[in-house]
N, C-alpha and C positions, 0 to 999 in steps of 0.2 A: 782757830787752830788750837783750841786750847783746853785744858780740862782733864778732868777725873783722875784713880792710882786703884793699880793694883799689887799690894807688898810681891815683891820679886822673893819673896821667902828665902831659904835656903839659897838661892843662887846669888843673892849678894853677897854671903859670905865668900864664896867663890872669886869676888870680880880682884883678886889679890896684882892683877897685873895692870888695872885702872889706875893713870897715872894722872899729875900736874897739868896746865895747860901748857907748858914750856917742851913737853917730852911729848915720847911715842907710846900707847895702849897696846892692847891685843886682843887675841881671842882668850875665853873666859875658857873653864875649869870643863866646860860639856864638850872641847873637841875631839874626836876619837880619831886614831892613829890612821894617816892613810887618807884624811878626807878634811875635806874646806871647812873649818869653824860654823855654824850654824846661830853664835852669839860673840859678837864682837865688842871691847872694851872699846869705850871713847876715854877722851881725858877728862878728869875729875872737874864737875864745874864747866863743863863745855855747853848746854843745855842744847841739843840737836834737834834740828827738825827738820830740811830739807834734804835729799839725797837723788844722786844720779849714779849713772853705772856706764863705767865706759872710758875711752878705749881698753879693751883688752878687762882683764878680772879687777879693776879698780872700782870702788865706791867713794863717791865725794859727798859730805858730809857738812852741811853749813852749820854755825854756831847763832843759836837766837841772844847771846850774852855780847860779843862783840864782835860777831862776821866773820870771825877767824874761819878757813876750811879745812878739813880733816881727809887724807890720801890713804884710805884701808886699802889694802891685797887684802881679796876675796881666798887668797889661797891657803893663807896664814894666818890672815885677822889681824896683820901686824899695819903701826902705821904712822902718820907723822902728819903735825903741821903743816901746811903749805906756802899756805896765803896768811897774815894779820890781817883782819878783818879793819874796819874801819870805826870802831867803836857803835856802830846800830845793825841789828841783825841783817843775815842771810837766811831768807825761809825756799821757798821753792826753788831747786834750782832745773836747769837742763842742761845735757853736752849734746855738741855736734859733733863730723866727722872730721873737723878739724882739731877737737881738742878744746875746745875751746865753752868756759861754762857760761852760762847766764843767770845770772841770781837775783832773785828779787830783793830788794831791802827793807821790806815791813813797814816800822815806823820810821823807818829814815825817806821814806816816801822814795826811794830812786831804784834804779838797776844800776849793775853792774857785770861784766862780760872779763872774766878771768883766763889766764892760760893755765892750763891744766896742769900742763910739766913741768914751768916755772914758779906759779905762783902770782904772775905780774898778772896788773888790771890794765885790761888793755881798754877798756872804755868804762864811762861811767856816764850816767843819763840822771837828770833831775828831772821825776818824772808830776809830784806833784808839790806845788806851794805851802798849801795849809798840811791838815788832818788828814792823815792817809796811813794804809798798810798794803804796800803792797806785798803778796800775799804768794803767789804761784806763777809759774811762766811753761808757757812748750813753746815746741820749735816747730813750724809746719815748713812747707819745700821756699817760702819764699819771705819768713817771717819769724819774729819771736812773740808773742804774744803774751801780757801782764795782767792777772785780775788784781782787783785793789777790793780790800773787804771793806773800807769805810766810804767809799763813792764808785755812784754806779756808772762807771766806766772800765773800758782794755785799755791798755797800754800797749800800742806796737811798732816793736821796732824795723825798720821793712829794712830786708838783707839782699840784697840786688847782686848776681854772682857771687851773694857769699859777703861783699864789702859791708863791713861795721857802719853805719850809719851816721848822720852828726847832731840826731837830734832823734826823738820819739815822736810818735801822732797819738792823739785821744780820741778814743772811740766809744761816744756814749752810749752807753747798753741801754736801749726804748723795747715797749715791749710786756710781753708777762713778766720778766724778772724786774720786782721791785722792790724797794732797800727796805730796812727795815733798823729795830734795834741789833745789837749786837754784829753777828760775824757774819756775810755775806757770801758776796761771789767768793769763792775760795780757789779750789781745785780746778785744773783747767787741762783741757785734751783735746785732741782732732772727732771728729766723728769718723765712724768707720771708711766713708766713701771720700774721705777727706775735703772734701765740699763746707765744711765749714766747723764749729767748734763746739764744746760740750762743758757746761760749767756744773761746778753744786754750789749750791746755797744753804751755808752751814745751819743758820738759825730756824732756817722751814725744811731743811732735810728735800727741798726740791731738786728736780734737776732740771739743766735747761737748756736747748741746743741754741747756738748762738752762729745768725749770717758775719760777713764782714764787715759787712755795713751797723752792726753791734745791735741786731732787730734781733730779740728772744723770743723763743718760743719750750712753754712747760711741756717734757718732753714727759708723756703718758708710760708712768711706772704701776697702771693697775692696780691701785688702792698701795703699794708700799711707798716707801719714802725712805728718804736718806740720812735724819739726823744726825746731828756735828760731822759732818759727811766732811774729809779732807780731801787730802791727795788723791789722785786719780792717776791710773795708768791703762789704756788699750790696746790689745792685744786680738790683731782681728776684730772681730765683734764682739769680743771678750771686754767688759768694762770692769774693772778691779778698784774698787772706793773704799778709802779708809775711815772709817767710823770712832773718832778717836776716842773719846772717852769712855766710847760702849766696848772698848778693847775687842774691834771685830775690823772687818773686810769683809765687805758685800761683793757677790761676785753677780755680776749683771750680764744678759743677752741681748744687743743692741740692734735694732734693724739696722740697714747701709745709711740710710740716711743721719740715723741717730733721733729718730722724732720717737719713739718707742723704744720700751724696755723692759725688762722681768729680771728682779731680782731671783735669781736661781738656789741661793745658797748663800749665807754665812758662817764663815771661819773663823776661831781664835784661837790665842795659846795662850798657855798660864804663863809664857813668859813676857806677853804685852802687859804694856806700863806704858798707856796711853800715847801709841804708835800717831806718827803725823801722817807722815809720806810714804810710797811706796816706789822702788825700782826692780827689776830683773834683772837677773843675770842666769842664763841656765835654766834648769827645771825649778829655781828657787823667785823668792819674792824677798825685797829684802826691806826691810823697817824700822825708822831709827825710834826708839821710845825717848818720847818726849817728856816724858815726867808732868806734867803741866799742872798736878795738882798737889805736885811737892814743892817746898819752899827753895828756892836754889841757895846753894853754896857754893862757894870755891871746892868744897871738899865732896860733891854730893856725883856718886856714881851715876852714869850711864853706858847705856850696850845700843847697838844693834842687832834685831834679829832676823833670824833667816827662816823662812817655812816653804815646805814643799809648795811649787805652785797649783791653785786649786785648778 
C-alpha cells in the first residue's frame, strides 16, 4: 500500500485550515462557492489511507499512525475525530446499512467493526498470531471479507442476519495467486455477478478472481497489469483500481463473471500524492493521498481528493 510523491506545489501553501490531531480540518483553499469541496483537509500528522462513504454525504477516513478515524461532510469538507484508534493502524475500511464500519488493522494483524455515529468498537477479532498486514476488507450479502498482504489467506467474518460474529474463519487462498516478496493480496471487491471475489496483487500488478472456497484464478487482463494496484471499488462491471505510486486509477471492463478484463483508460490529477483507496459518492470518486514517500510528522499535511467519476 505504499510508496512514491508527487510535490502538491502551490496547493500546500493553501492547506491553512489543516489542523492538529486533537481538532477538526476542512476543505482547502479550491472550494468554490455553491459546491462540495473537491480537496479536503485531514489533520496534521494523520497519515490516511483507508476510506468509505456512507450513510448519507459522509467519508470515513482511517489513520495508518494510530487507527484513530476521521468523520468528513462531503458538503463542506468540515470534520472531526471520531473514534481513538488503538495505537496500530486502520487501512481498508467498509460501511454497511447499518452504520456500522469494518477496518482492517495492518500490522496489528486484527479487525475491528466500529459504530459510525458513536464512535464505539463494537467488536474486535484477532485475526492473525505472527507477521501479518491486514490490509483491505468488503462487505458481500452474507460476509465481510479480509486480505492480509504478508500471508496468503482471507479473513472472514460470516454475518448471519446481520449478527457480529464471535470469532473469524481462515481461508487459504490455493491456486494461481502465489506470495511472493513484498505487498501482496491487497485491494479486495465482489465480482460483478457476485458469485465470488476479485483481489490485486500489488507486487506482480496481477489480478485475480477469487471462489469462497479461497481457490484463485489469474483473471486475463490482455497483456496489461496492475502495478502497486491498491484499492478497488466496483461499480457494475466498472472496476476502478488505484495505482498508488503511479498517482493514477485504472479504470477496468469486467465480464459478470470477473475471470476477464480490459483496462479501458487511466486517470490522474496533479493533485494525487500517492492515493491508497478509492470510495464514491455521487458523480465523484473520492481518494485520500497517502503521502507514502514522505517522511511523516506530526506537523506533515494531508487532503483528500475528489475527481469526477471516469
Amino acid at each position: 500500500m505504499m510508496r512514491s510523491i508527487r510535490g502538491l506545489g502551490a496547493l500546500l501553501a493553501a492547506l491553512a485550515l489543516a489542523i492538529t490531531m486533537g481538532g477538526s480540518a476542512g476543505a482547502t483553499a479550491d472550494r468554490q462557492a455553491g459546491t462540495s469541496p473537491t480537496s479536503i483537509s485531514l489533520p496534521d500528522g494523520f497519515q490516511p489511507e483507508g476510506i468509505a462513504i456512507g450513510p448519507g454525504p459522509f467519508a470515513f477516513i482511517g489513520s495508518m499512525a494510530d487507527g484513530s478515524i476521521y468523520r468528513a461532510d462531503l458538503r463542506t469538507g468540515r470534520g472531526a475525530i471520531i473514534s481513538r484508534g488503538p495505537g496500530t493502524p486502520s487501512l481498508g475500511m467498509k460501511i454497511d446499512e447499518r452504520g456500522r464500519l469494518f477496518v482492517a488493522g495492518g500490522t496489528g494483524g486484527d479487525a475491528r467493526v466500529v459504530d459510525s455515529r458513536t464512535g464505539r468498537v463494537l467488536a474486535t477479532y484477532r485475526l492473525a498470531t505472527g507477521p501479518a498486514f491486514v490490509n483491505d476488507v468488503i462487505l458481500t450479502q452474507d460476509a465481510a471479507w479480509f486480505t492480509d498482504s504478508t500471508n496468503p489467506v482471507l479473513y472472514k467474518l460470516p454475518l448471519r442476519d446481520g449478527r457480529l460474529p464471535t470469532a473469524a474463519q481462515r481461508i487459504p487462498l490455493t491456486g494461481d495467486l502465489v506470495y511472493g516478496d513484498g505487498f501482496n493480496a491487497n485491494g479486495i471487491t465482489p465480482t460483478p455477478d457476485g458469485r465470488g471475489l476479485i483481489v490485486v496483487q500489488s507486487n506482480t500488478g496481477r489480478l485475480f478472481r477469487v471462489d469462497w472456497s479461497g481457490a484463485t484464478r489469474r483473471v486475463d487482463l490482455h497483456g496489461e497489469s496492475l502495478p502497486e494496484g491498491d484499492g478497488l471499488l466496483l461499480r457494475g462491471r466498472t472496476l476502478y483500481a488505484v495505482q498508488n505510486r503511479l498517482n493514477a486509477v485504472a479504470v477496468l471492463r469486467l465480464n459478470a463473471a470477473g475471470t476477464d478484463g480490459r483496462v479501458v483508460r487511466r486517470v490522474s490529477d496533479p493533485r494525487f500524492d500517492v492515493p491508497a483507496t478509492v470510495a464514491a459518492f455521487g458523480p465523484r470518486l473520492y481518494l485520500p493521498n497517502a503521502r507514502f514517500d514522505t517522511s511523516p510528522t506530526p506537523t506533515t499535511p494531508y487532503t483528500a481528493i475528489a475527481i469526477p467519476r471516469p
